[in-house]
C-alpha positions as CSV (number, residue, x, y, z in Angstrom):
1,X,6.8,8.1,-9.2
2,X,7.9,5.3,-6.9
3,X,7.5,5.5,-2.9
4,X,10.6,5.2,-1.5
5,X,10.0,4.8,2.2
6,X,7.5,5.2,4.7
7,X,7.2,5.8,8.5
8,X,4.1,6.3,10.5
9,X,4.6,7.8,14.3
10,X,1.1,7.3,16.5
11,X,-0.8,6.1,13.8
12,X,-3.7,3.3,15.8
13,X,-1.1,-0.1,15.5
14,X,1.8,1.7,14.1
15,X,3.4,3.3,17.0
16,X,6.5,4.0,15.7
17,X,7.7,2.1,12.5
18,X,9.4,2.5,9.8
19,X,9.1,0.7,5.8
20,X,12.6,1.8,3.8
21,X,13.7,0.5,0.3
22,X,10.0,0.3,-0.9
23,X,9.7,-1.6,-4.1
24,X,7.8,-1.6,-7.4
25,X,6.0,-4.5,-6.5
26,X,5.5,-4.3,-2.1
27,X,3.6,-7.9,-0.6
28,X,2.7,-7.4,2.6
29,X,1.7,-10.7,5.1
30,X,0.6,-11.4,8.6
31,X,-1.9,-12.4,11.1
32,X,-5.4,-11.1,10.8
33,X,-5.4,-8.0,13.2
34,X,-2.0,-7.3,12.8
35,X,-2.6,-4.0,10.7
36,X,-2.4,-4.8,6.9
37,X,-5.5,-3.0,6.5
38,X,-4.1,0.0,9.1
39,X,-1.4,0.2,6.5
40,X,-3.5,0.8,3.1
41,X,-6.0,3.2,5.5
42,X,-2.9,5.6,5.8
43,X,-3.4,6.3,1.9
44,X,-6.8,6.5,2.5
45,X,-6.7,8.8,5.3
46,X,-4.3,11.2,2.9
47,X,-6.5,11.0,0.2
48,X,-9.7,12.0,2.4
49,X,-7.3,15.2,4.3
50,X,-6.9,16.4,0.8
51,X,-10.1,16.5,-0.6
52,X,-11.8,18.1,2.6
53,X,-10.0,18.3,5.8
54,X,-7.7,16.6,8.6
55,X,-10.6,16.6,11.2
56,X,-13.4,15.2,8.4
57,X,-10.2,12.5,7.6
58,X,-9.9,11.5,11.4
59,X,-13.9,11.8,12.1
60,X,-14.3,9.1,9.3
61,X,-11.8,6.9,11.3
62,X,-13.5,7.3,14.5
63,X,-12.2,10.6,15.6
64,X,-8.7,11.8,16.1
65,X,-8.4,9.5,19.5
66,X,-9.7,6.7,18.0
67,X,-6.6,7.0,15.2
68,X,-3.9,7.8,17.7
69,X,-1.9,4.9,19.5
70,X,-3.2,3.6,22.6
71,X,-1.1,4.8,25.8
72,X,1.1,6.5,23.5
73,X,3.0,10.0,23.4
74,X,2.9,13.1,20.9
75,X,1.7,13.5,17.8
76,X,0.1,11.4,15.0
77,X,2.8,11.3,12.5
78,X,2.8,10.4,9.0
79,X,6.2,10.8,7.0
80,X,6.4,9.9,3.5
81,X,9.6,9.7,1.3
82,X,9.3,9.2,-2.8
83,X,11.0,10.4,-6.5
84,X,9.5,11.4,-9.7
85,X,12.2,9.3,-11.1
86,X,15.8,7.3,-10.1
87,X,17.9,10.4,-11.1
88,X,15.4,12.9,-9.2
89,X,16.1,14.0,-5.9
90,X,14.4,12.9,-3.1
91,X,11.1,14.1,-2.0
92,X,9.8,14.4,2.2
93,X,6.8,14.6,3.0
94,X,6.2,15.0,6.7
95,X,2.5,15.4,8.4
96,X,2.0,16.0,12.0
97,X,-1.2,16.5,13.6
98,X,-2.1,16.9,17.3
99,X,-5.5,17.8,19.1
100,X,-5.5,21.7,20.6
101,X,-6.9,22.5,24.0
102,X,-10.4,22.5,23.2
103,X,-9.4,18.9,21.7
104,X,-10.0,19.9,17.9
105,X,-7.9,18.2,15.7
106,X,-5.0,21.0,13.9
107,X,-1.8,20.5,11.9
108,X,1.2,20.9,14.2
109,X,3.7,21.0,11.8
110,X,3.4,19.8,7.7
111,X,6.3,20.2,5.6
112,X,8.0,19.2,2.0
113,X,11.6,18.9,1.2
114,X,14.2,18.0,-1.7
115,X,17.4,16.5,-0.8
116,X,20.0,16.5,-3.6
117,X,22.8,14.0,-3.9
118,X,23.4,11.6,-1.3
119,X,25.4,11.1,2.3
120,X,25.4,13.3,5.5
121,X,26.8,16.2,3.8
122,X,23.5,16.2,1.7
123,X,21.0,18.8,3.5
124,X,17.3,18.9,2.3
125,X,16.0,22.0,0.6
126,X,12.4,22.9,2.2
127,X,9.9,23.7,-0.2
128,X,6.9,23.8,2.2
129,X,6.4,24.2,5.9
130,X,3.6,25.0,7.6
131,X,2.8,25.1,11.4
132,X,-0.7,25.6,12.6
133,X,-2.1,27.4,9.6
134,X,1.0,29.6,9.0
135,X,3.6,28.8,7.3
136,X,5.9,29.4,3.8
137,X,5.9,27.5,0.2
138,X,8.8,28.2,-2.7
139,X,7.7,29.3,-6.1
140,X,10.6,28.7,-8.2
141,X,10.8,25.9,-11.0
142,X,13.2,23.9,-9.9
143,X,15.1,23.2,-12.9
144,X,16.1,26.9,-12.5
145,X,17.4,26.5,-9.3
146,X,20.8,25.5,-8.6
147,X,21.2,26.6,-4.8
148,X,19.0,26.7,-2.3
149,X,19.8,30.3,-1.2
150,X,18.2,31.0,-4.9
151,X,14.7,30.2,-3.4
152,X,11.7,32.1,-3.4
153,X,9.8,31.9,-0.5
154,X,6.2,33.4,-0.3
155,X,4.6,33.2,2.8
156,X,0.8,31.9,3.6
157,X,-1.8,31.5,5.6
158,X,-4.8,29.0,5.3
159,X,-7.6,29.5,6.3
160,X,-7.8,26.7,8.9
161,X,-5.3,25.0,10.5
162,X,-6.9,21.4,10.1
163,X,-6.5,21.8,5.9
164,X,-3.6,20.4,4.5
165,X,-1.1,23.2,2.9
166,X,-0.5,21.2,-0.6
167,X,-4.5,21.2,-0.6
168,X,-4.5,24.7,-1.8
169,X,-0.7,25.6,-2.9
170,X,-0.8,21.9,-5.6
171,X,-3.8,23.5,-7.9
172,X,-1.4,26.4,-8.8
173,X,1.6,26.0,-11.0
174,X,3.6,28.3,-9.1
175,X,4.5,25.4,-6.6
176,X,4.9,22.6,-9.1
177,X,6.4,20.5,-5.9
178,X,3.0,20.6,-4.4
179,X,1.1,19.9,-7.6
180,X,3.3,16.7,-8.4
181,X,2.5,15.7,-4.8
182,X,-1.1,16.3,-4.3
183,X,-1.9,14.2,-8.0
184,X,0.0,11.6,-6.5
185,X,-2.2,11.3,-3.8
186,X,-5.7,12.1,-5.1
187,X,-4.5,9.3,-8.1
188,X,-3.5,6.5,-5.1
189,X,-6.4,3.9,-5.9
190,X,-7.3,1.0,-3.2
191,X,-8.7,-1.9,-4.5
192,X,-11.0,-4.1,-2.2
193,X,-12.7,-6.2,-5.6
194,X,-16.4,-8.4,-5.2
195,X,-17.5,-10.4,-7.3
196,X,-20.9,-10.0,-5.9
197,X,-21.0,-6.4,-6.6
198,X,-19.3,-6.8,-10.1
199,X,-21.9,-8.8,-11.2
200,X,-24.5,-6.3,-10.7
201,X,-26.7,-4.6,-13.6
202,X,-25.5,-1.4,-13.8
203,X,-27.9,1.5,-15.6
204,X,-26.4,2.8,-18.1
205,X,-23.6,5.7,-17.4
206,X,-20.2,6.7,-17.5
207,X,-17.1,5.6,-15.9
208,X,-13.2,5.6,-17.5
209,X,-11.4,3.9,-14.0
210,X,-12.6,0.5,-12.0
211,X,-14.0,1.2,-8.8
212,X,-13.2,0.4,-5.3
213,X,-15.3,-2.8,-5.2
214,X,-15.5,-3.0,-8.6
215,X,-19.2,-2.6,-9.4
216,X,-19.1,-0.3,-12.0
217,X,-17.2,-3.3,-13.9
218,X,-19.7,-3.4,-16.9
219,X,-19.1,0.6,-17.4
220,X,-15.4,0.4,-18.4
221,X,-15.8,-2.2,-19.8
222,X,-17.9,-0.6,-22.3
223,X,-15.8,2.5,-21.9
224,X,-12.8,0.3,-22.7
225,X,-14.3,-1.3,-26.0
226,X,-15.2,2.0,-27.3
227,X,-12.7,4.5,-26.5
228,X,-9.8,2.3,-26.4
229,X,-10.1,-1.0,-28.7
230,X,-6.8,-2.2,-28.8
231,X,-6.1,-2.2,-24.8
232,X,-9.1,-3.6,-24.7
233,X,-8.7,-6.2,-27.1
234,X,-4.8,-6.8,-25.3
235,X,-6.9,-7.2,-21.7
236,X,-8.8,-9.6,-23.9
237,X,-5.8,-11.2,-24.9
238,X,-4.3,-11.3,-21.4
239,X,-7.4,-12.8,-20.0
240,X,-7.4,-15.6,-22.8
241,X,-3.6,-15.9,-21.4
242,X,-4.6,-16.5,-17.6
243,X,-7.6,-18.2,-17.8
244,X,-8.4,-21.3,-19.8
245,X,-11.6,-21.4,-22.2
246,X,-12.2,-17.9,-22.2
247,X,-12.6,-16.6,-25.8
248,X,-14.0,-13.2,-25.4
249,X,-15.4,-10.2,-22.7
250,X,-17.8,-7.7,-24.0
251,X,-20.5,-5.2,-22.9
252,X,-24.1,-5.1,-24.8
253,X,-26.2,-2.3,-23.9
254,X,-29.6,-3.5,-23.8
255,X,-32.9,-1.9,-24.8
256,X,-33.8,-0.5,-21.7
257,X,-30.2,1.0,-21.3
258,X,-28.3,-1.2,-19.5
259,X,-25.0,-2.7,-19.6
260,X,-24.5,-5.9,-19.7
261,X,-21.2,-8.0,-19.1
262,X,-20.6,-11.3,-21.4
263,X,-18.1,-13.6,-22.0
264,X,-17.7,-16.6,-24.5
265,X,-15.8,-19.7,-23.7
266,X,-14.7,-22.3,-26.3
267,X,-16.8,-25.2,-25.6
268,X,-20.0,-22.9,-25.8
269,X,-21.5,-21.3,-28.5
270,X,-23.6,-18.7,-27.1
271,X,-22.2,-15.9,-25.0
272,X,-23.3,-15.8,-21.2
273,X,-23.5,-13.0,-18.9
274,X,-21.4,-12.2,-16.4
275,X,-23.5,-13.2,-13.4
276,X,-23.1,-16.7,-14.7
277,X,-19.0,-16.9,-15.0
278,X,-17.1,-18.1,-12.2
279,X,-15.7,-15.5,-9.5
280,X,-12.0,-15.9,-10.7
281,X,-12.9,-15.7,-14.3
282,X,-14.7,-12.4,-13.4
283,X,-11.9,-11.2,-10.6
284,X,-9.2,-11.8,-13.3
285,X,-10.8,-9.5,-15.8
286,X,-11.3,-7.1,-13.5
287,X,-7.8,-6.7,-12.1
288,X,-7.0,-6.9,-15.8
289,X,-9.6,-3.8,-16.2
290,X,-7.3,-2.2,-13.5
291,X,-3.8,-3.2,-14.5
292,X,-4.5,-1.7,-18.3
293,X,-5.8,1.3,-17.3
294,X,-5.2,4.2,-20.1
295,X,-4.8,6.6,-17.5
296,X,-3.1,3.9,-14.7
297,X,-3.1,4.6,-10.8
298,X,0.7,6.0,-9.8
299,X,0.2,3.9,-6.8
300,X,-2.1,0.8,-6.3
301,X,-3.3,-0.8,-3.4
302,X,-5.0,-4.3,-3.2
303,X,-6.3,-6.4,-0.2
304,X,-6.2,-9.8,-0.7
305,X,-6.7,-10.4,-4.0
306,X,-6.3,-14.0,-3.6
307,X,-10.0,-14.6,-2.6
308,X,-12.4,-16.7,-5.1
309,X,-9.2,-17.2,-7.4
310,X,-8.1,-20.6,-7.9
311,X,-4.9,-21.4,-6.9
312,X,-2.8,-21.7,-10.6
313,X,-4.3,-18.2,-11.0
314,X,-2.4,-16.9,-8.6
315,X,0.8,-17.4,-10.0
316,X,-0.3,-15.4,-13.0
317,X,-1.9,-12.8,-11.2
318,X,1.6,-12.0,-9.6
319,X,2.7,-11.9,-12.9
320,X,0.2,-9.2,-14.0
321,X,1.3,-7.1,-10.9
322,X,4.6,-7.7,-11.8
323,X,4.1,-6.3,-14.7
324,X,2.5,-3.6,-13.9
325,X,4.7,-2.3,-11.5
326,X,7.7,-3.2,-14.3
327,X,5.8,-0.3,-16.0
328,X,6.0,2.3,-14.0
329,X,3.3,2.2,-11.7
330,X,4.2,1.0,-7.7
331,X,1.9,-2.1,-6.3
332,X,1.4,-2.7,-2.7
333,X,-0.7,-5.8,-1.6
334,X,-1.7,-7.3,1.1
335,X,-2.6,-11.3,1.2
336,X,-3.1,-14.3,3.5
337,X,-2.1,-17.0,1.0
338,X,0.8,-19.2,1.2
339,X,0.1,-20.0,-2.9
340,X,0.2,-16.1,-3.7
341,X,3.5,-15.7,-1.8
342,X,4.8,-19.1,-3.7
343,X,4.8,-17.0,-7.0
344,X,6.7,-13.8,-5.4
345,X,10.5,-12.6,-5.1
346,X,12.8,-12.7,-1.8
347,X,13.1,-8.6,-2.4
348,X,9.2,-8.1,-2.7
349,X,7.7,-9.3,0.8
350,X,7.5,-7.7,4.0
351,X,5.9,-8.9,7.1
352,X,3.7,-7.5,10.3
353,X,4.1,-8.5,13.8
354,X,2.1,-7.5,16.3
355,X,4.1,-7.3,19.7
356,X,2.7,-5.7,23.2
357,X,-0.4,-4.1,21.3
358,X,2.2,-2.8,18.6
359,X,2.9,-3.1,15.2
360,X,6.4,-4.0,13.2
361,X,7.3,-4.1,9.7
362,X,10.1,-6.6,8.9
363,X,11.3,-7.9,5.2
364,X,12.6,-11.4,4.0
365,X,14.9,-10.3,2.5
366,X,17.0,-9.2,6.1
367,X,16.0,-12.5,7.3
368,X,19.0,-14.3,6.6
369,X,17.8,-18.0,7.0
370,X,14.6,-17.5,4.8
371,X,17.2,-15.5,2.3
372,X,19.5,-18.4,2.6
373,X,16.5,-20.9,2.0
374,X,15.1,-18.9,-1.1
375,X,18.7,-18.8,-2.5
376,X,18.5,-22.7,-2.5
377,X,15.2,-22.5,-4.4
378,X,12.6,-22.7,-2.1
379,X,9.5,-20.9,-2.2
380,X,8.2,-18.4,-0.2
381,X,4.9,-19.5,0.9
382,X,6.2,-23.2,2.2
383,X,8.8,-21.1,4.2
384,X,5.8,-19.0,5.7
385,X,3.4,-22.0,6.1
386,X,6.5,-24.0,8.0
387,X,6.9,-21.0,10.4
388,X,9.7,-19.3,9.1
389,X,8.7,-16.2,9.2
390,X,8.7,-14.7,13.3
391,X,5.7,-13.8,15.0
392,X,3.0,-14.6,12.8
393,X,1.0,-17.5,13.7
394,X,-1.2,-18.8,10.9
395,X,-5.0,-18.7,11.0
């Protein structure tokens, strides 16, 4: 699946912006403060009114005024446009959510449609909508469909009107739509990696997907080695690629249970644990842990991955997104370094600017003097560190 476009209505900085022609690979750059992290916590926040509830998704953000735009009008809006694949139709996914009169959080309006075709004369087909608990969902396959007055509408009622409608409708099969949607969101992964935490002695234990911050590192690592040898041995490949003097990663489970992280480098011939390799050494396995994935993350999200990398490694950690999102999967980053943006495309950076308390999304690539500049073979981070790039002041 690839994300197509995005628009967020209300949402804290984002009073009313819009993010169109997505790409695989999506760098986004600006100021501290200037709502990078606002960005990524819109997947988060989906994620969270999924598993339990739009006022439990709000109450972890501070409460549903807290999330709202200051001084601003209407509902919080979240509107999210993506396909299964280029010769799929186009999928809507529209959330609206406003506070009732005793000032409880409910879902105004949440629907999900498929637009066939292209142009004005293409109308979307609704599959879902919902309005304060009530609301219809279509049943049919939709390979068996081939007009939309063929669909089969069943109508619902949930039993709140603060739970999502493709919470309940996406575990039956009934409603593929829904089901393709909701795994598309529980899968969405956001990566915030330490190397502090990474390097921690885990107990021994389970784990088949990197975590959040990365501390249960060790655990697929192990789960890696055994289950899947020769991704493993092509992360260990990759690594030997990126970083200089690394040999070998592996993970020893120790007498009293524990796993244990070590890697071999050339010019020494014991192994040494992972508490003792550098941070980009171990931050460049990790996001190698998380790029070769056997089950990978439809969508990733990673916040600043350049931190504790040295600066060549940049350039081939670009490449490893690259590459990732080349396979399928869709990236979206977020980063402070001119060096990191050195090693990207004109077509793959966006930028924020904050103006009057509100947030904008702009892209290079509409920029005509930075496009012209990058045409004549300049790099993108000297064009940002020499001002190029409007409203954003670097720290």
């Amino acid at each position: 699946m690839k994300i197509e476009s995005i628009r967020l209505k209300n949402f804290k900085a984002f009073k009313d912006t819009l993010m169109s022609d997505i790409p695989r690979l999506c760098v986004i750059v600006g100021a501290n403060g200037v709502g990078k992290s606002t960005f990524f916590e819109v997947f988060g926040f989906l994620k969270d009114a999924l598993a339990d509830n739009v006022s439990k998704a709000l109450n972890k953000r501070g409460g549903f005024r807290e999330v709202k735009s200051r001084d601003s009008d209407g509902a919080i809006e979240i509107e999210i446009q993506f396909r299964e694949a280029a010769s799929k139709p186009l999928v809507t996914y529209f959330l609206a959510i406003e506070e009732n009169k005793k000032g409880t959080p409910i879902i105004k309006r949440e629907t999900l449609t498929l637009k066939y075709g292209s142009g004005c004369n293409s109308q979307p087909w609704y599959f879902l909508d919902f309005a304060r608990g009530n609301g219809f969902a279509v049943t049919n396959e939709l390979e068996h469909v081939e007009h939309k007055t063929a669909l089969q509408r069943e109508a619902q009622t949930l039993a709140r009107p603060d739970i999502l409608a493709i919470k309940g409708l996406a575990q039956f099969q009934k409603f593929p739509v829904m089901m393709k949607l909701g795994s598309l969101i529980e899968q969405w992964h956001i990566s915030d990696f330490h190397s502090n935490r990474a390097r921690q002695v885990q107990e021994e234990g389970y784990a088949e997907h990197l975590s959040s911050e990365g501390e249960n590192l060790s655990l697929v690592t192990r789960f890696l080695y055994e289950r899947h040898p020769t991704i493993f041995n092509e992360i260990l490949e990759r690594l030997k690629q990126r970083v200089p003097g690394i040999n070998s990663a592996a993970a020893k489970i120790t007498e009293e249970g524990r796993v244990l992280l070590k890697f071999q480098e050339g010019n020494f011939k014991d192994p040494f644990l992972a508490r003792y390799v550098s941070d980009g050494t171990l931050k460049m396995f990790a996001y190698l842990v998380l790029l070769y994935d056997p089950s990978p993350h439809p969508l990733l999200c990673v916040e600043e991955p350049e931190n504790q990398l040295y600066i060549k490694l940049l350039w081939e950690l670009a490449e490893e997104f690259r590459i990732c999102a080349n396979r399928g999967g869709q990236v979206f980053i977020s980063t402070h370094s001119p060096d990191f943006l050195n090693a990207l495309e004109l077509d793959e950076v966006f930028w924020l600017i904050k103006k009057q308390g509100y947030t904008t999304i702009k892209r290079a690539r509409d920029d005509k003097q930075i496009a012209a500049f990058m045409a004549e073979g300049d790099q993108m981070g000297y064009l940002w560190k020499q001002g190029f790039f409007e409203g954003v002041a670097l720290q």
